[in-house]
N, C-alpha and C positions, 0 to 999 in steps of 0.2 A: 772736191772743188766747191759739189753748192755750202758742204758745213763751213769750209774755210770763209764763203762770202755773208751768209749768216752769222759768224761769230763778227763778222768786220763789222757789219749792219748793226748788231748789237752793241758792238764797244762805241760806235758814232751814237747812235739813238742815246747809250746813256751820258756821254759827252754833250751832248744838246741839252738832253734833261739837265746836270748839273750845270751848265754855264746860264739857264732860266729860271731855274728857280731856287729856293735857300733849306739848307736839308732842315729837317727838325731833331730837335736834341731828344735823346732818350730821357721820361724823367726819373730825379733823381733818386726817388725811392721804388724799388722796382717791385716794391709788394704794394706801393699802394696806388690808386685808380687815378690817374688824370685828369684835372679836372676837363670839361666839356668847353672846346675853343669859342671863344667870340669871334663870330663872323664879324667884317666889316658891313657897312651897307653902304651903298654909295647916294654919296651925298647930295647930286643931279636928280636924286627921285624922292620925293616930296609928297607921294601916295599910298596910300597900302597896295603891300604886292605879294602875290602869291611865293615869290622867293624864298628859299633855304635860307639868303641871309639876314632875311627883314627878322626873325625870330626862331628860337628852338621848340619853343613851347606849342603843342600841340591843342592848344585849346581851340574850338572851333571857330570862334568868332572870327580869328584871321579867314578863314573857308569863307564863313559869311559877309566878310568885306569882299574879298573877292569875285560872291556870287553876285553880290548886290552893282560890283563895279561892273560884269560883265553884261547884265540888263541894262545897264545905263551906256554902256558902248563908249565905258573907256576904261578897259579890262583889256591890257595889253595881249593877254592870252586868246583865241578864240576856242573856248569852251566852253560858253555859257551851259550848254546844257549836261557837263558833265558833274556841276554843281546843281542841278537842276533837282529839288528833293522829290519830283512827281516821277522820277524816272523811275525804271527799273533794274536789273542788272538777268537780263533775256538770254536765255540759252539755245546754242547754236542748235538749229536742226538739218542735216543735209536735205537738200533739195533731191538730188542724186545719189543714187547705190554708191557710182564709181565713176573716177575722174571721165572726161571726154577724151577723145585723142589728142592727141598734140597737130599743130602744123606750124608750117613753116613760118619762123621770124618773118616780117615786114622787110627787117633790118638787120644786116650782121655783120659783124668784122672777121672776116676770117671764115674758117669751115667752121669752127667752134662757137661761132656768135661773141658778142660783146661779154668782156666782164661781168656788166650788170644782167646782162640776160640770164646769162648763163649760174649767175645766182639766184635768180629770181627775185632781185631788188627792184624789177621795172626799170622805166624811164618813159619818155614820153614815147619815146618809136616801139617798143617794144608791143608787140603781138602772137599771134598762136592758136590755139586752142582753147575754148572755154576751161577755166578752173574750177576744180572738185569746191565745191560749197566750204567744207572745212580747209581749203587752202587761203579761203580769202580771210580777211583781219576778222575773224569771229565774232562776237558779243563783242563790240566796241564802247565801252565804258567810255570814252574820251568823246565820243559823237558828239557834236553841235548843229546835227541838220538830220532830218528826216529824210531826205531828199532819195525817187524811190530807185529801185534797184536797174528800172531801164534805163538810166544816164548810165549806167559804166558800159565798158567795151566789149560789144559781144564778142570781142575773140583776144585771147593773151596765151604767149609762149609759157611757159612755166618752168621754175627755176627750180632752185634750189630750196630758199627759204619758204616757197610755196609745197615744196613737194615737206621740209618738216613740219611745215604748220600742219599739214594733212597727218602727217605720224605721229604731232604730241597730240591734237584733238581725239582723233582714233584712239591712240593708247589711253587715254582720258576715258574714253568708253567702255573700254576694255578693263580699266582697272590695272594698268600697266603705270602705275605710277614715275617709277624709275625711269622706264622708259621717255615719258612724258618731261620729266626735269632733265633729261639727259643731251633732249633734242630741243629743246627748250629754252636751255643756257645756249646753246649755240646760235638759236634766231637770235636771243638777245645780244648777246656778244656782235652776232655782223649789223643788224638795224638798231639797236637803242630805241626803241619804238616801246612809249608807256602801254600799249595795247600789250604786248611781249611781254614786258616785266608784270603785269597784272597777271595776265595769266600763269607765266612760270608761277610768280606768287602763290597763287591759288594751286598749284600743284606743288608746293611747299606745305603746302597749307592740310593738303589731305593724306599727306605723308610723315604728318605730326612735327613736321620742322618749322616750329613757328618762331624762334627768333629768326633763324633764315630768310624763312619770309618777313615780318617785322623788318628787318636792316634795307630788305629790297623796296620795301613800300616806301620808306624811310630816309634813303638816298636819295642824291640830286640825277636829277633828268635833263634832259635840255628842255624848253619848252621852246623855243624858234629856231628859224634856220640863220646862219650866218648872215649878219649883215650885207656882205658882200654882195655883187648880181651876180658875179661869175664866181661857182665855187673855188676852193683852190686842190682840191683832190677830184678822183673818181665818183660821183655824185652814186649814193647809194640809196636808191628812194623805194622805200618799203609798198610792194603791189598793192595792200591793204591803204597806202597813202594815195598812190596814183590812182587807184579804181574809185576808191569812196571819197567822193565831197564833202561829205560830214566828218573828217578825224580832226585829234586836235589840230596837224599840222595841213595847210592847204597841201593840195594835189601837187604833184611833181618839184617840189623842194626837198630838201635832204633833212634826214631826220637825225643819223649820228654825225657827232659834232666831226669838224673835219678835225686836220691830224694835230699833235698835243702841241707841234713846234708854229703851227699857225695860230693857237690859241692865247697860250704861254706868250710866247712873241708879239702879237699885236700886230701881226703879217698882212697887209694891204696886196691890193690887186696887183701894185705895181712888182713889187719883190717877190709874188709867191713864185714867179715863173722859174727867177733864176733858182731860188732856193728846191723847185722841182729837180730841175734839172741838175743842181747839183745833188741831191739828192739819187736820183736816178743813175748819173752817170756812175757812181761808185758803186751800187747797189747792182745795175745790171751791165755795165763797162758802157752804155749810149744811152743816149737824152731820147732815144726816140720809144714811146712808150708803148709801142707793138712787137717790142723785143721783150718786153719784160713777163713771167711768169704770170698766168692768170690763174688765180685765187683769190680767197677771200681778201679783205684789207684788213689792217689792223686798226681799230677803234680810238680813238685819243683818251687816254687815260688821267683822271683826274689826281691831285696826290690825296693821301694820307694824313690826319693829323696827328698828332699825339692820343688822341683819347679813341685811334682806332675807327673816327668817323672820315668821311671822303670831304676833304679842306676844300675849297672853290676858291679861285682867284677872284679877286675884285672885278675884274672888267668881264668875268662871266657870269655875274652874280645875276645879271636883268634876265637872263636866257634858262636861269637856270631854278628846278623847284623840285620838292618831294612829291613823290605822286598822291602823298596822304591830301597835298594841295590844290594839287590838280581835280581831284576825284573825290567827289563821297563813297562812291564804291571801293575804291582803295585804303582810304578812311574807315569805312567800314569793315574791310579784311583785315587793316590792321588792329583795329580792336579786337573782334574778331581772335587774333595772335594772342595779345595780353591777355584774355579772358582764358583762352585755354590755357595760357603760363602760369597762371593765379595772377598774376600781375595785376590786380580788380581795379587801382586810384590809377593806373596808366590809362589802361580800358576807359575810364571815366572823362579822365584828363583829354582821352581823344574827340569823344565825342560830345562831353560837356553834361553837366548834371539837369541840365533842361531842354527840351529842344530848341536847338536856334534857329528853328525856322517858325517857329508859333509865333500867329500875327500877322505876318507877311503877305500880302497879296496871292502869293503862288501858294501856300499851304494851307490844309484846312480839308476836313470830311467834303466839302462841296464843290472843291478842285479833283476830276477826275483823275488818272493815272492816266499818262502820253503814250505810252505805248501797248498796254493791255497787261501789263506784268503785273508784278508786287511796289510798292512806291519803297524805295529806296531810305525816305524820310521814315515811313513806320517800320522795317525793320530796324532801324535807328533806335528808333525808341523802344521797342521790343528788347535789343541787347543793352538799351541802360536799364528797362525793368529787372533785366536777370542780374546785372549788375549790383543794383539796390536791394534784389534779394540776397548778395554775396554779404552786404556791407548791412545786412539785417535792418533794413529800413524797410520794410515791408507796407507801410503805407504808398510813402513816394512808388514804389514797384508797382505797387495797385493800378496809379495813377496812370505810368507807364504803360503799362498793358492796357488799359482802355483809351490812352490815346493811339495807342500803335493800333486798335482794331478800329478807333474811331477814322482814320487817316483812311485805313485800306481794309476792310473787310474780308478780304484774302487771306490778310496776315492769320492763320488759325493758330499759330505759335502762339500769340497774344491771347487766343479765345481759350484754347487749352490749359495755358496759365490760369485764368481767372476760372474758370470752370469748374477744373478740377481739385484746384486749390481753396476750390470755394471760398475768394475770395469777395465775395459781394456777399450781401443780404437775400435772401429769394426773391423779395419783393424788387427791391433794386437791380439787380441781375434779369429779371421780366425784361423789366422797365426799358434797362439801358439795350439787351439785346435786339429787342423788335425797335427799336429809333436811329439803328443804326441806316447809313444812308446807304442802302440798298441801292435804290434804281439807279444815284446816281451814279455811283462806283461800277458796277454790274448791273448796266441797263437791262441786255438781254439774259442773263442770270438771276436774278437780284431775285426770284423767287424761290427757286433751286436752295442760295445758298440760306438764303432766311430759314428754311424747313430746318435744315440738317440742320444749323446752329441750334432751332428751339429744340429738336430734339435730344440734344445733351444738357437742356436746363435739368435743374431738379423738377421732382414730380411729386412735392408738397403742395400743391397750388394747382392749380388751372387743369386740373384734370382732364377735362373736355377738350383741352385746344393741344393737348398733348397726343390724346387719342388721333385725332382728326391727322395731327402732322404725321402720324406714324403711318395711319392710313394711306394718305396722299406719298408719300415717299415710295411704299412699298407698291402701292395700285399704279401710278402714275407716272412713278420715274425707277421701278422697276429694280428696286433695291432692296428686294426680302429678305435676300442672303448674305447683305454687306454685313461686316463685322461691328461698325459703328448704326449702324440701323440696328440690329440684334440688341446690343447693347443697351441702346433708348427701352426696347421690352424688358429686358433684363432690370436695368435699372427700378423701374416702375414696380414692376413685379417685388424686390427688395423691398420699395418702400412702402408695399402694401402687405410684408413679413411675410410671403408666400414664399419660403425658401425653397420648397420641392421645384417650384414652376421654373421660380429664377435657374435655379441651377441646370432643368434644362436646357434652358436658352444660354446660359454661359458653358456650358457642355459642348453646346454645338457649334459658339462662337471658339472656344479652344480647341475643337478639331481644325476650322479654317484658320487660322492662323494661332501658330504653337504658342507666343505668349503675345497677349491684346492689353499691354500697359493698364485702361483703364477699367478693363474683365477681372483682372488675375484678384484683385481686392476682393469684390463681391465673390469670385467662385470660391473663392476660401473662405468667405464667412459663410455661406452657405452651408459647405461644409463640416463650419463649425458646429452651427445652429442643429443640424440634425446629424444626430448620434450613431444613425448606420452608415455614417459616409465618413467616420472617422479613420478608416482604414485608407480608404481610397487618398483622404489626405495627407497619411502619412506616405503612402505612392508616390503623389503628385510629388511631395518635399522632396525624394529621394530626387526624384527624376530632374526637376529644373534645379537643385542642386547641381546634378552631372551633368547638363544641359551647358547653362547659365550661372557658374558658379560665382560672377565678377557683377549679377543681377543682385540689387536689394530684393525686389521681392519673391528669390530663392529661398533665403536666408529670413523671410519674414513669414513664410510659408513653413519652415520647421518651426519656430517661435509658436506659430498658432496650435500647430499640431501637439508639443507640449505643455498648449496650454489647456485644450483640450482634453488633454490627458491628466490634471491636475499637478503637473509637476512644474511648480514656481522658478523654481532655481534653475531649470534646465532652458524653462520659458526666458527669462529675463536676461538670461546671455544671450541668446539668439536675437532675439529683438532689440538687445544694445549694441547687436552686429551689425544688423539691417538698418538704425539709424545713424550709424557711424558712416554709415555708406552712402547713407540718402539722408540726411539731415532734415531735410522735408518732405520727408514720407510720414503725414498725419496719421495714418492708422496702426504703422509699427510704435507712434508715444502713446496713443491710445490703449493698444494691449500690453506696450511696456507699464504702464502704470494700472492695467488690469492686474498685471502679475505681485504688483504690493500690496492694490485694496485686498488680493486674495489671502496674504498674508499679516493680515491687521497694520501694514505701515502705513499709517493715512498718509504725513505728512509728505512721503514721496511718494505716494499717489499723487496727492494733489498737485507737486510738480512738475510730475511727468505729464499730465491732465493736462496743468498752464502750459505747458510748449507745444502740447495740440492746439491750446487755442490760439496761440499767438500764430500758428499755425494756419489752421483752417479757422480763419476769423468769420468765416460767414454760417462755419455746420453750427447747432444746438448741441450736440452731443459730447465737446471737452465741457460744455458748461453745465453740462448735467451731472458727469459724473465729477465735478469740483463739487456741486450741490450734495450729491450722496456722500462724498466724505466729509463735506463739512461738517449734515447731519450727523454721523457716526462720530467726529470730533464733538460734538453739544455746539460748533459756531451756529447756532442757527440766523444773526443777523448774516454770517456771509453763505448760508444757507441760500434764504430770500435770496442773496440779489444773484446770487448763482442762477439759481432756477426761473429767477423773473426775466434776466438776461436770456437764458433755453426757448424761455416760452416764447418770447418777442416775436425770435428766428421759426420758431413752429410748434404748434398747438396740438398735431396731431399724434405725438408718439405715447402712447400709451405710458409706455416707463415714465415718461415727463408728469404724465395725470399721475400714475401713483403717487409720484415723491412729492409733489407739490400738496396732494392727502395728505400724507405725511409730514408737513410742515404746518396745514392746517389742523390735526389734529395735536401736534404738539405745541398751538397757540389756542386749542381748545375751543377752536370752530369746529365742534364734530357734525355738526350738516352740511357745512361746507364742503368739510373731509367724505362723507361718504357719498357726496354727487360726484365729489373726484373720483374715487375709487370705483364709483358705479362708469365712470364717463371710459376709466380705463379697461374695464371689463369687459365696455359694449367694444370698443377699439382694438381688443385683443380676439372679439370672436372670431376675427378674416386670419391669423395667424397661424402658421404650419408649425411652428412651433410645439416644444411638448408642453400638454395640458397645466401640471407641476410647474414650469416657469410662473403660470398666473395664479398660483394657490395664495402666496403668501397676500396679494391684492385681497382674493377674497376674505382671507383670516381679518385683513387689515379693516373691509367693509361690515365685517360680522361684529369686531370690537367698536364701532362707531354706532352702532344699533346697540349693543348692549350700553353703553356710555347715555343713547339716546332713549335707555329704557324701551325698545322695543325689541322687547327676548323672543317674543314667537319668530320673528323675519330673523332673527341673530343664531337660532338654532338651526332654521335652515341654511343658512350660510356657511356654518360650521362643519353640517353634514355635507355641504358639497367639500368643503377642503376634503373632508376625511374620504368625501368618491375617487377625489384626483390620488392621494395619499393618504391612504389608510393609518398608516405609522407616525403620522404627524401627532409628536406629543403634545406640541403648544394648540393645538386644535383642540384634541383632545382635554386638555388643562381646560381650556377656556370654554370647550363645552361644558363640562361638570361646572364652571363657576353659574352660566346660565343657569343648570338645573337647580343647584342652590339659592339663586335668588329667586327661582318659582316656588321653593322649598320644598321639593324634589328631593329631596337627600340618597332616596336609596339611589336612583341616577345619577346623581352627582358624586357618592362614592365608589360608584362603580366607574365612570369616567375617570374619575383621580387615579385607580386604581392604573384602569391601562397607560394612564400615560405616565406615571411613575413604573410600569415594568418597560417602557421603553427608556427611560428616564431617569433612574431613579435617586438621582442628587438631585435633582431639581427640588429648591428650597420651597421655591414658593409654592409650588403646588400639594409638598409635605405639609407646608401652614395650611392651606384649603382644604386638604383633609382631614386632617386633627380636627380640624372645626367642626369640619361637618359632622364628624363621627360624636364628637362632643354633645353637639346641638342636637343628634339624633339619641342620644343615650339619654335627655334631659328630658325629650319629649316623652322616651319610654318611661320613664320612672314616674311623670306626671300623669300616666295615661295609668300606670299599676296600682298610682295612689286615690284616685278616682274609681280605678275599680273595687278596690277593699272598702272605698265607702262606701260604694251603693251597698254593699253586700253588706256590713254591717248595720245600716239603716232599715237592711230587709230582714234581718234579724230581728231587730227592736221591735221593729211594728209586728210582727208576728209575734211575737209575748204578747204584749199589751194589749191589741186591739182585739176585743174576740171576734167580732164581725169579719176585719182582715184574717183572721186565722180559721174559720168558716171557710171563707171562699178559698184561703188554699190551700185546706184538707179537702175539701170535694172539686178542688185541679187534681191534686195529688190522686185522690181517687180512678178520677176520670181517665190521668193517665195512665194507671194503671190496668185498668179494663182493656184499654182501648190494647194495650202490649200485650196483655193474656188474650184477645181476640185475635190478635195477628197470628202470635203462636199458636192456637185453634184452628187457625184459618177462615176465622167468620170473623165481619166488619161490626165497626161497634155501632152501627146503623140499627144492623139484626139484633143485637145486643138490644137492644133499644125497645126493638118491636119485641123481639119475645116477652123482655119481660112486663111491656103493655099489656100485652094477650092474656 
């Protein structure tokens, strides 16, 4: 019997629907998309309005006429502050474990209580028992009043729609997503309450259904209650409407539109009665409405158009809006949707390529946030920076992220951008983070969050005031063992090439928490930098492979470990894995194009290099090593402006003073060149690094002395490469050239010597020897012809002279005495005396 009276119910409802409204035609080509209907707009309003039918276009500036008309108080909607950009979007906290008791309705029809009670829609009689905190309209995005929690009624029956909102909240906590849309769809379904659809939304949202959500945000809503004073149905007033003063819709009005045939129709006070009761009497055979079944009601449903969007009549066009309209936070989710779609020009389209609140009276660093949250306006701008980096504008993104942290100093999204991205200058990134407006934003904070901000600047600069924060953090606010505190040590330590130190501090930072985004970087160069830890790194790879296999830097961690290992080709796949993944992960281009210069490809080096730096626009380091392959290219003007660009950003890296030698000596400023080379020397003593790394600096300082004709300081310079590495040929080569030009030769061919048997193609060093040996054979032969002439000169004179020839028969003599008295054993002293005597 009741299906026989349901299918009646059904054939009449759809008899009503067709005799109201006009069907629409399927179009004609069924493969291809319909175009997007034109609304009407009716022609009595003469203002901008937050309606579906004033426009499709999702551009903000309709939001901001809206917000602007609701200040002014003639914003036919009351929600000024759901447009309000200083808001936030505040998440629910129970006040209570678990619900109160129940008591008894005030008011009831029956043993069962009213309809509305008994769903928990409210009304004004309705009473009971206090409600579970998560039963009442949660985070109310649509609020237009502060107004505080003691105006509502200390006591309410609790329904139905009170006891799901308690289940999807809960399941929300829980991680019960399904759950949460399941019971979620159904508040929506009986209230139509944009507070409902926001949040199913959002529970779309984290369940990866983002057109679903997108279409919800997207649809029309009602935004007032019927004109009429006396409804023409069962008034269905959502508890979250009756308790809270501040929703969009005032207290005890109805929030779903009444039913489709009072809509459609244009049904007056006067006729809804009879059309009830004819209605009723078929439905349950009497007009009297306490015979009739008590459940839910059915919703008025709006039609369909052709392109699959929900059509709106004409004369419900003023009543009716998308929530993207009503709400920046809706606005915001739905972007939000596009951006996880890839949809990037939708995304944009929603919230506009600049902010539209910049200017404005209400926005600005010096307008605090209204309710202590995150300002609603700077996540805004936060998701058009991430936008702008989709669409590789990375300047405009810049901009973004220091307006989103300028707004609200909360926003850390924004500071992590720029921070990590290094996207600022050092100097400029100081600058902008300590002027950010602390106290007023975070009066009783504003010192707190200033620390921890400076302590993620870089730590080329301001050494003392970086110590000092680290100090105060850790003495004062008791945060020795946070990960982001460790870190700030960590960091500093890298930049002071103390690789052992760092890496225990990121050691200890990777036991507390398994991967720390901005650790995992440093603990793998560390790694790299020293060569007993190469094992462990090949570990680590394995493991956050198994771990994290859907992580860039899994995948950027084997890359290094191969590179480590000298093998190019093994390197270079991995790390064009890890950028494919993360497109802006700076140090997977960085060792990607390590792995060309390793193999003599300048040219893609250098462009893997340029995508670091377009990259990290603010490090020194893709413009150093564009500088080193340029050198190795001969560009030495794009040399210069390489390295003059490095220097700008920072003066202190050692590598930087080499090359910059290095570019001085081949414009044949060799003093210039070897203060460099000295400057990098004195800068590499604090380094853990191995000894060898800094050889080639010295060889480089020893050829600027020999250049500068000072051979004594060039030979001992030479001799220290040879302490670090004994086997260095070119050391050696370039020792023996010294000792040659001291004319040294037997040194200098024996110097040749060893480094041609490490060596022994080495051309030039075969030319430095031939020479030498040459030069040395020339000297002997002048030195043998000098000697046969004295000796023939001592010849002559001994003929000729008999006085000369005299004195050297009685040597001649003498020396012989004196050798027949040895062999005697008596001195030719006695000799002397005896034959005196």
């Amino acid at each position: 019997m009741i299906k026989e009276m349901i299918r009646a119910a059904d054939r009449v409802s759809d008899a009503s629907l067709t005799r109201t409204m006009t069907s629409t035609p399927p179009p004609s080509n069924a493969f291809s998309l319909p175009p997007i209907p034109t609304l009407p707009s009716p022609s009595a309003s003469g203002r901008p309005r937050g309606s579906i039918g004033s426009t499709f276009s999702f551009n903000p500036s309709q939001i901001m006429d809206s917000y602007y008309d609701a200040n002014m108080s003639t914003f036919s909607q009351r929600m000024p502050t759901a447009l309000d950009p200083n808001r936030s979007i505040l998440a629910s906290s129970p006040a209570r474990a678990s619900p109160q008791p129940k008591r008894k309705p005030k008011f009831s029809s029956g043993p069962g209580g009213s309809h509305s009670t008994r769903l928990g829609l409210g009304g004004p009689g309705s009473g009971g028992g206090n409600r579970h905190p998560l039963a009442n309209d949660t985070t109310d995005v649509f609020n237009d009043s502060e107004d505080d929690a003691d105006d509502e009624e200390s006591s309410y029956e609790w329904g139905m729609v009170d006891r799901m909102r308690l289940w999807r909240h809960d399941a929300l906590m829980q991680h019960l997503y399904e759950t949460a849309a399941f019971w979620g769809d159904k508040i929506l379904s009986w209230t139509s309450d944009p507070n409902d659809a926001f949040w199913l939304a959002q529970t779309y949202f984290m369940t990866h259904q983002y057109a679903r959500a997108h279409r919800l945000l997207t649809r029309p809503f009602p935004t007032s209650p019927p004109s009429s004073s006396k409804p023409s149905a069962p008034i269905l007033t959502s508890p979250s409407q009756s308790q809270h003063p501040g929703l969009l819709f005032p207290a005890g009005t109805s929030t779903p539109a009444p039913s489709a045939e009072h809509h459609l129709n244009g049904a007056t006070n006067n006729d809804k009665g009879k059309h009830r009761e004819s209605i009723a009497s078929f439905l349950f055979g009497s007009n009297d409405e306490s015979d009739r079944p008590q459940g839910p009601m059915s919703m008025a449903r709006l039609p369909v158009g052709p392109a699959g969007l929900v059509d709106v009549p004409e004369p419900l066009l003023d009543r009716t809006s998308r929530l993207v309209d009503m709400s920046l936070a809706c606005r915001y989710l739905a972007a939000q949707c596009m951006v996880r779609s890839g949809k990037w020009t939708e995304a944009m389209e929603l919230i506009g390529e600049a902010n539209p609140f910049r200017g404005s009276a209400q926005s600005g660093p010096a307008i605090a946030n209204t309710d202590g949250g995150i300002k609603i306006e700077a996540s805004m701008c936060y998701l058009r920076g991430m936008l702008m980096l989709k669409l590789n504008r990375a300047d405009q993104a810049k901009t973004c992220f220091m307006e989103a942290l300028s707004l609200d100093v909360k926003c850390a999204d924004a500071f992590s951008q720029l921070v990590n991205a290094e996207m600022l200058a050092p100097d400029e990134e100081w600058e902008f983070i300590q002027g950010l407006s602390y106290a007023t934003q975070t009066p009783e904070d504003a010192e707190f969050v200033q620390l921890i901000y400076t302590s993620r600047l870089r730590k080329d600069k301001h050494q003392v005031e970086h110590a000092l924060t680290r100090s105060r953090l850790v003495d004062d606010y008791g945060l020795g063992d946070n990960p982001d505190v460790l870190f700030s040590f960590a960091d500093a330590l890298y930049t002071d090439f103390r690789w052992a130190e760092c890496y225990a501090v990121t050691s200890r930072i990777m036991g507390l928490t398994a991967i720390h985004v901005p650790t995992v970087p440093l603990h793998i160069a560390c790694m790299y930098h020293l060569n007993h830890l190469h094992s462990k790194l090949f570990l680590l790879a394995h493991e956050m492979v198994d771990r994290e296999p859907e992580n860039a830097l899994s995948w950027y961690a084997v890359g290094v470990w191969y590179l480590s290992s000298g093998k190019w080709g093994q390197a270079r796949s991995y790390l064009s894995k890890t950028t494919l993944m993360d497109p802006r992960f700076a140090p997977a281009w960085a060792a990607f194009g390590h792995t060309f210069a390793m193999e003599a490809e300048h040219d893609h080096a250098v462009t893997a290099y340029s995508t670091c730096a377009r990259i990290f626009v603010g490090s020194h380091l893709p413009l150093l090593f564009i500088g080193m392959e340029q050198i190795m290219l001969s560009n030495f003007r794009l040399a210069d402006e390489a390295l003059g660009a490095a220097a700008a950003l920072c003066q202190n890296d050692p590598l930087l003073c080499n090359e910059r030698g290095v570019m001085a000596f081949n414009h044949g400023d060799y003093q210039q060149a070897a203060n460099l080379f000295q400057e990098a020397i004195d800068r590499a003593q604090v380094t853990q690094s191995s000894e060898q790394t800094w050889a080639i600096t010295y060889m480089n300082l020893g050829t600027c002395f020999r250049k500068l004709k000072k051979l004594d300081e060039a030979v001992k310079v030479y001799h220290k490469v040879l302490e670090y590495e004994p086997r260095h040929s070119m050391a050696l080569g370039f020792l023996g050239m010294v000792y040659h030009m001291l004319g040294d030769l037997g040194n200098a061919i024996e110097e040749y010597h060893k480094a041609l048997a490490i060596d022994p193609i080495n051309t030039n060093i075969v030319g430095l020897l031939e020479s030498a040996m040459d030069t040395s054979n020339a000297k002997s032969a002048v030195s043998l012809r000098e000697s046969d002439l004295r000796k023939a000169l001592h010849e002559k004179w001994k003929r000729e002279d008999p006085q000369y020839r005299a004195k050297w028969a009685a040597r001649d003599i003498a020396m012989r005495d004196e050798l027949h008295a040895r062999e005697m054993g008596v001195s030719l002293h006695d000799i002397n005396a005896m034959q005196e005597g």
